[in-house]
LUMRORO-90825 format. One record per residue (C-alpha): y, x, z. Coordinates in steps of 0.05 Angstrom, whole numbers, plus 5000, padded with zeros to 4 digits. Layout:
% residues N
YXZ;...
***
This chain:
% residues 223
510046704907;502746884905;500447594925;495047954911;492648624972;488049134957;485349235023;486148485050;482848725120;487349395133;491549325192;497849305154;495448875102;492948365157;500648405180;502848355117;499047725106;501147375164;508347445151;507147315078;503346675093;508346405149;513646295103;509045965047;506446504994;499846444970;496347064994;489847354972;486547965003;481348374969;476048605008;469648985010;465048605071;464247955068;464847885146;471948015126;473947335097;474446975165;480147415188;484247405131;483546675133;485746685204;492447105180;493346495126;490846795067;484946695011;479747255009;476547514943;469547934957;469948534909;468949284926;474649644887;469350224877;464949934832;469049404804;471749254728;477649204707;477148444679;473348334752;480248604783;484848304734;481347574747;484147574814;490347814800;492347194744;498846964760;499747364817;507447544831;505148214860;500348704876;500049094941;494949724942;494049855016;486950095018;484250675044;477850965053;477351035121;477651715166;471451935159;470051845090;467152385044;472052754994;468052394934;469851604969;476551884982;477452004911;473851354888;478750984930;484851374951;485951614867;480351144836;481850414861;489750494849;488650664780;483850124769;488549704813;494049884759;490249784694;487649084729;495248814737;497349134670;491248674640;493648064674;500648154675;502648274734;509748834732;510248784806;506949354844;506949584910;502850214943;502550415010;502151205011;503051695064;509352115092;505952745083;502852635009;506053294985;503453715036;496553695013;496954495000;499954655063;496855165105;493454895172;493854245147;486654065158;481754035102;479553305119;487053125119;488553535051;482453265018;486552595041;493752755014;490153034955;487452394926;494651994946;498152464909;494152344849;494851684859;502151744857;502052104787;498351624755;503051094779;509751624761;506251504682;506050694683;512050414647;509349724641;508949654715;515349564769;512450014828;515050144889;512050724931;513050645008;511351335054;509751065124;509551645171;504551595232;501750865233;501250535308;499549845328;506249795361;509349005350;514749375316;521749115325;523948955258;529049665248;527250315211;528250905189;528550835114;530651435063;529151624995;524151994972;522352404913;516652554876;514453124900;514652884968;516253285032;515354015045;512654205119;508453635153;511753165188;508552635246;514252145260;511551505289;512650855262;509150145275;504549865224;508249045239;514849485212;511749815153;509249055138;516348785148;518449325092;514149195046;515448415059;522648585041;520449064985;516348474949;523348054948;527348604915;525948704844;531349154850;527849714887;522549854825;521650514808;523750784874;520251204930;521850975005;518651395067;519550935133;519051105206;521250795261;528550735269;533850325289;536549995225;534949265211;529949265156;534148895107;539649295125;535750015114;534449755038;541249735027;543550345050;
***
């Protein structure tokens, strides 16, 4: 298969690639910095220079020909401003959307957050809210596309753990949790997942939130 990241240099999409790569898919990372390319050639990937904020749609859609599936795990980073965070937290996905819709690409993946429906939430943090804000959004826009197969995964807490291949995986809806929550769960597990989620065709138009558990990954998308 040949997959396409938004993000190509995120820690979980570096993951992601590696595990991809080790069993033979063609992966391709998109990335902003050009000093970039090296490590996701490391991982076993290809690396296409293009900044999701100022990009086109046919620029995005290029890479993306015959691409199995597309992965949104980009972020703007924690101290961006609330306008970047809505260039790429809302902004990219969308154009990240219209790019595989142009290409033809059904298969869509996007890495969210556990807490994307406590935005409102009192004592959240304003950074933080400004944060869950822009995912949400991005989640509505995806809720609208019919012409794509997307899977939404909720990590809660990211660490740098090795992960040990079980989690915690449950439904979620749209609306997303109510209260914050801060369970813990490695990024190598939320990679594993989404490894998983890629094979199953079967899990389109379905929510997951994942923390660290102690159910075999293939296992948890079965129950």
């Amino acid at each position: 298969m040949k997959i396409v990241i938004a993000g190509g240099h995120g820690k979980i999409a570096l993951r992601l690639t590696r595990r991809l790569a080790g069993r033979g898919d063609s992966v391709v990372g998109i990335v902003r910095n050009p000093r970039h390319v090296d490590d996701i050639r490391r991982a076993g990937g290809e690396a296409v220079v293009l900044d999701l904020e100022h990009a086109s749609v046919d620029e995005v859609a290029a890479v993306l020909v015959g691409a199995d599936a597309a992965v949104f795990s980009a972020g703007s980073g924690n101290a961006a401003t609330a306008a970047r965070r809505d260039k790429m937290d809302r902004g990219a996905v969308v154009l990240m959307m219209d790019a595989a819709e142009q290409a033809g690409v059904r298969r869509f993946l996007h890495v969210s957050s556990i807490n994307v429906g406590c935005a409102d939430d009192r004592g959240i943090g304003e950074g933080y809210a400004v944060y869950l804000r822009a995912k949400r959004a991005a989640e509505e826009h995806i809720f609208a596309r019919d012409k794509l197969d997307w899977t939404i995964l909720r990590p809660g807490v990211l660490t740098d753990g090795d992960g040990d291949g079980t989690v915690e995986l449950t439904a979620g809806n749209k609306i997303g949790p109510t209260g914050a929550r801060f369970d813990q769960v490695a990024r190598e597990d939320v990679a594993g997942v989404l490894v998983a989620l890629i094979d199953r065709p079967d899990t389109a138009g379905r929510i997951y939130v994942v923390l660290g558990g102690k159910t075999p990954i293939e296992k948890a998308i079965d129950l």
